[in-house]
MDTraj code that builds the backbone (N, CA, C; nanometers):
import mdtraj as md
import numpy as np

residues = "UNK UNK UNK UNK UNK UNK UNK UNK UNK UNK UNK UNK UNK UNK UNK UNK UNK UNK UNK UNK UNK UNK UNK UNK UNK UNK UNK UNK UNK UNK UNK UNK UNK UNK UNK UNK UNK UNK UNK UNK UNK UNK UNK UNK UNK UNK UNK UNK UNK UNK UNK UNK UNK UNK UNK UNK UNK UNK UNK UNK UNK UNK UNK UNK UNK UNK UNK UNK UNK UNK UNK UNK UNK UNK UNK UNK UNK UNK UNK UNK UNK".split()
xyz = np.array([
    [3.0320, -4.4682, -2.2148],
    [3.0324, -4.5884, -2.1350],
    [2.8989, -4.6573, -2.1528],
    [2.8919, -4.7611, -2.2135],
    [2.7870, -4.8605, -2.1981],
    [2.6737, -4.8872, -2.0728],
    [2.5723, -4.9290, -2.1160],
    [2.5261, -4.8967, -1.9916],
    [2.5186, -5.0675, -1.9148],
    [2.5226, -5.1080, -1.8273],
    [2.5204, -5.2659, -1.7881],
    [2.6867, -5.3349, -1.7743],
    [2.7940, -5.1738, -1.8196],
    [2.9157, -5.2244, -1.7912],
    [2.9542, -5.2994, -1.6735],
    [3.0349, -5.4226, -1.6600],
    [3.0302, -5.4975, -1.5349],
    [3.2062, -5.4949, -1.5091],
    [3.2541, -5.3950, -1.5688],
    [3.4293, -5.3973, -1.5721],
    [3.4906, -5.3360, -1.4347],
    [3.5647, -5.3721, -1.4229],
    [3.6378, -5.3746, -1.2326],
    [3.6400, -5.2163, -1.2404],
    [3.6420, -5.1264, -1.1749],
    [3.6179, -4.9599, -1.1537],
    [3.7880, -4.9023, -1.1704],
    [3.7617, -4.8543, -1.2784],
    [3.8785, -4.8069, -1.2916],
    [3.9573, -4.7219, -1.1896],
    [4.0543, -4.7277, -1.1392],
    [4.1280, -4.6526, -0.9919],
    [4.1179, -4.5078, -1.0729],
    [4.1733, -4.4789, -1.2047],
    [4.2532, -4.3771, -1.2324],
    [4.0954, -4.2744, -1.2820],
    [4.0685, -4.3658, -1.3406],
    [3.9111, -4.2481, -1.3953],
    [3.7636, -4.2670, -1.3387],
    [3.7677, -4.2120, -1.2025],
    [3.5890, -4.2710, -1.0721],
    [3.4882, -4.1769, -1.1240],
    [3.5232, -4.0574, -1.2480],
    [3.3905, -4.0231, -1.2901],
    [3.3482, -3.9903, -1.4194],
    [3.2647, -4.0169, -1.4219],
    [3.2246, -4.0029, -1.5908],
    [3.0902, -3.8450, -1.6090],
    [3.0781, -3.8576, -1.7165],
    [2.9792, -3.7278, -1.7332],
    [2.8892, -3.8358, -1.9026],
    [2.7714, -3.8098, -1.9011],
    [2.7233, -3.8959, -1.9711],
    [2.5658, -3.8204, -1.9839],
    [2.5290, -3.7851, -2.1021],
    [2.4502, -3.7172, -2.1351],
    [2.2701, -3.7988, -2.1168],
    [2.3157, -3.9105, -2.0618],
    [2.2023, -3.9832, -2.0338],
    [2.1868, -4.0149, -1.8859],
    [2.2782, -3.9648, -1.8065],
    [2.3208, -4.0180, -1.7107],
    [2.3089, -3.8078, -1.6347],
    [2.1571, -3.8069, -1.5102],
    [2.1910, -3.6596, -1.4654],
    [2.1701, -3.5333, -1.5840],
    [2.1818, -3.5833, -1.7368],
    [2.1775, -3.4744, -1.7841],
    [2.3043, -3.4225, -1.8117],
    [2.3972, -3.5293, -1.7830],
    [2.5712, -3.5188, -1.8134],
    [2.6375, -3.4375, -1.7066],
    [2.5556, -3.4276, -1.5887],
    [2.6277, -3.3747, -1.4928],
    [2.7746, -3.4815, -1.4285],
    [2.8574, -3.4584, -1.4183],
    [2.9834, -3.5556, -1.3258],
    [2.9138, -3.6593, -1.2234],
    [2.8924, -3.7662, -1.2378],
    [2.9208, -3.8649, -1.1220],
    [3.0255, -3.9332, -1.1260],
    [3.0050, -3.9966, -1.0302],
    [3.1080, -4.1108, -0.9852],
    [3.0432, -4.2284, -1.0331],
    [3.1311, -4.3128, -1.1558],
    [3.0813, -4.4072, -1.2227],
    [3.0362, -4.5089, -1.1301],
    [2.9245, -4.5556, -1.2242],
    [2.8281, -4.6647, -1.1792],
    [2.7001, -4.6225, -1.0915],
    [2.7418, -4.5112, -1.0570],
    [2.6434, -4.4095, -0.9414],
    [2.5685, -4.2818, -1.0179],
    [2.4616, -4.2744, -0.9408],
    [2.4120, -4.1203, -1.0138],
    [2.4193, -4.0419, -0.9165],
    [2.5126, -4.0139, -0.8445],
    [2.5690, -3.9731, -0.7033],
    [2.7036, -3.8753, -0.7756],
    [2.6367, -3.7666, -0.7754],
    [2.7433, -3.6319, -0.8321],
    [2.8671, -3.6426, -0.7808],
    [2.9683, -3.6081, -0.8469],
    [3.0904, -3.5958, -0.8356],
    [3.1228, -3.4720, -0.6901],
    [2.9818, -3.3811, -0.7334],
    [3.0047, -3.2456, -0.6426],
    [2.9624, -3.2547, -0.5011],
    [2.8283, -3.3682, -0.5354],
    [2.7715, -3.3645, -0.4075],
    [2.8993, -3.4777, -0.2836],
    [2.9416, -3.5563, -0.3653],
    [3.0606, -3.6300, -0.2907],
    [3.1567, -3.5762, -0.2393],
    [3.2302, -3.4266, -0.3226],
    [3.3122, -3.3793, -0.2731],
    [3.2810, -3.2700, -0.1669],
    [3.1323, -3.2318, -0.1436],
    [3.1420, -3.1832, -0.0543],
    [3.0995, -3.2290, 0.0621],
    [3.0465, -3.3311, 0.0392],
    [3.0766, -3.4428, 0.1969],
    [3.1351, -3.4208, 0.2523],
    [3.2552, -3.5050, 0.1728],
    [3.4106, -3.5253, 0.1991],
    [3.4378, -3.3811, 0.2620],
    [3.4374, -3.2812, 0.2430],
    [3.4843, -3.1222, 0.2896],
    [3.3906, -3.1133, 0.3615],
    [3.2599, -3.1593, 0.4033],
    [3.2490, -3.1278, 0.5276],
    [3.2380, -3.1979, 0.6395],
    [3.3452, -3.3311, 0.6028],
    [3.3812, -3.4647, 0.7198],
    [3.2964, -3.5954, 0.7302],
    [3.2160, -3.5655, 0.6534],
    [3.1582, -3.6603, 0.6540],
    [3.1614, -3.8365, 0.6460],
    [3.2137, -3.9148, 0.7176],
    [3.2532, -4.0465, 0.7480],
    [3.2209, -4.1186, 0.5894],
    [3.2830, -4.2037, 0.5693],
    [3.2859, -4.2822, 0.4496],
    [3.1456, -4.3631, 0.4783],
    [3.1465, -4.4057, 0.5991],
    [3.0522, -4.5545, 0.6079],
    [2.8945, -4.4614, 0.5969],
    [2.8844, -4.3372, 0.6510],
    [2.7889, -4.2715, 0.6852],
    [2.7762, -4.2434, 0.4897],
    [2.8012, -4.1839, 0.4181],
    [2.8339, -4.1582, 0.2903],
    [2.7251, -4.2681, 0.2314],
    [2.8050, -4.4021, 0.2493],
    [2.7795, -4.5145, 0.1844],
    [2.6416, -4.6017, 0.2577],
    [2.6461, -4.5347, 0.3638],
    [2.4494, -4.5766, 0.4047],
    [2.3666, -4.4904, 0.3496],
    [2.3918, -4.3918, 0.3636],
    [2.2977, -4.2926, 0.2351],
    [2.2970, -4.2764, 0.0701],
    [2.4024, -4.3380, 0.0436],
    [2.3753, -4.3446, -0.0843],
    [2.4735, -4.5383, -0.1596],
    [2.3713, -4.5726, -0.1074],
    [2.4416, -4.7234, -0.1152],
    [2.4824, -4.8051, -0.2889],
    [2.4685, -4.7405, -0.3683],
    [2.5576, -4.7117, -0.5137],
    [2.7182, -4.7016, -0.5073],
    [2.7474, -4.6162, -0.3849],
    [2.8759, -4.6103, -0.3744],
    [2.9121, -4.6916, -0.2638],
    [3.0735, -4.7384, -0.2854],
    [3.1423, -4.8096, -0.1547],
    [3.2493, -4.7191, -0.1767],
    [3.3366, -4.8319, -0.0939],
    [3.4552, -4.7341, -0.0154],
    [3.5654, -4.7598, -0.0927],
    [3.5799, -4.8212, -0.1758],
    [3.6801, -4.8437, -0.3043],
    [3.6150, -4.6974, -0.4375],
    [3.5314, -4.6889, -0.4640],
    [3.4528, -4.5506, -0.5444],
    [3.5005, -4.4713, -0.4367],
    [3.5014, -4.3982, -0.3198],
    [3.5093, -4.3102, -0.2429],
    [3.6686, -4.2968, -0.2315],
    [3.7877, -4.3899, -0.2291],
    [3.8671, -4.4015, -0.2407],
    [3.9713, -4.3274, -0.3307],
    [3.9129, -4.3822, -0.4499],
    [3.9266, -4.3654, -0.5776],
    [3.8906, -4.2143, -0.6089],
    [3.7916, -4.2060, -0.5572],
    [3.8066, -4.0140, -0.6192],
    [3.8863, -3.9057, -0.5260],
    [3.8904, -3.9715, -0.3656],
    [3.9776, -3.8571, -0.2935],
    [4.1069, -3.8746, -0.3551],
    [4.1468, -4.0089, -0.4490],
    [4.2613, -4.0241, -0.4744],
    [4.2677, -3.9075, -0.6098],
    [4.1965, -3.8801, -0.6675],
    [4.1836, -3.8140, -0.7872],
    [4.1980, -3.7035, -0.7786],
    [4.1264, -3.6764, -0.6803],
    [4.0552, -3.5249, -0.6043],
    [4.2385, -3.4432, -0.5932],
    [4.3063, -3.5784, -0.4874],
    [4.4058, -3.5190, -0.4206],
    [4.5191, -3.4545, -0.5741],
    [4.5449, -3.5728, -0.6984],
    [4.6233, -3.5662, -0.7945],
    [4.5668, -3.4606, -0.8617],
    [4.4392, -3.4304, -0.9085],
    [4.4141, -3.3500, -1.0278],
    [4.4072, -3.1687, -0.9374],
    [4.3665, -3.1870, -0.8333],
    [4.3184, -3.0642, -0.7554],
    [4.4201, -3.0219, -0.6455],
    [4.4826, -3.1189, -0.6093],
    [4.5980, -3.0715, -0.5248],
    [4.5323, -3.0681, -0.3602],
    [4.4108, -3.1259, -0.4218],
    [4.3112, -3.1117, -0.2421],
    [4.3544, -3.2208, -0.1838],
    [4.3368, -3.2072, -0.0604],
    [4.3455, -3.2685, 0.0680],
    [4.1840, -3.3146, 0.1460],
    [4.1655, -3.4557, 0.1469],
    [4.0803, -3.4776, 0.1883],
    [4.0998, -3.5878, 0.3428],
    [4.0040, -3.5210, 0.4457],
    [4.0351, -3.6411, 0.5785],
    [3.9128, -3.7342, 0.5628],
    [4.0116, -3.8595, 0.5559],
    [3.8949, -3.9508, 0.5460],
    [3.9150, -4.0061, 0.7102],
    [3.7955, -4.0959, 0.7308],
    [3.7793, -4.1813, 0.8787],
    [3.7173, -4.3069, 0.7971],
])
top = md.Topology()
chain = top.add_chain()
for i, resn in enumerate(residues, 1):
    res = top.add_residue(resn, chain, resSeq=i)
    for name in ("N", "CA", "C"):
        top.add_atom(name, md.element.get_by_symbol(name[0]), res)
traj = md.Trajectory(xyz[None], top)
């Protein structure tokens, strides 16, 4: 992925791994906000809006988008508020 990409966030693919990006650890594209550290927010309730004041890279369409992923690829269950 290019870097300065300005393309609408893909629903189906919210993370990338990018060897320049973390050291190619998983984020959530556009963010250097781990894929892991998001999902365990999310598992431990952590409010979307609260999420997105601490790490203001992400909104609630990115946060969306990966519980949606989370739920298809992993079979997890996430409570959002």
């Amino acid at each position: 992925m290019s870097k300065g990409n300005n393309k609408p966030f893909p629903i189906r693919y919210p993370i990338v791994k990018d060897p320049d990006i973390l050291g190619g650890i998983p984020v959530i594209e556009g963010t250097r906000v781990p894929a892991r550290l998001l999902s365990d927010l999310l598992n431990r309730g952590y409010p979307e809006k609260i999420i997105i004041s601490e790490y203001p890279s992400l909104d609630l369409r990115k946060i969306k988008a990966f519980i949606s992923l989370m739920g298809e690829s992993l079979n997890a269950s996430f409570q959002t508020i």
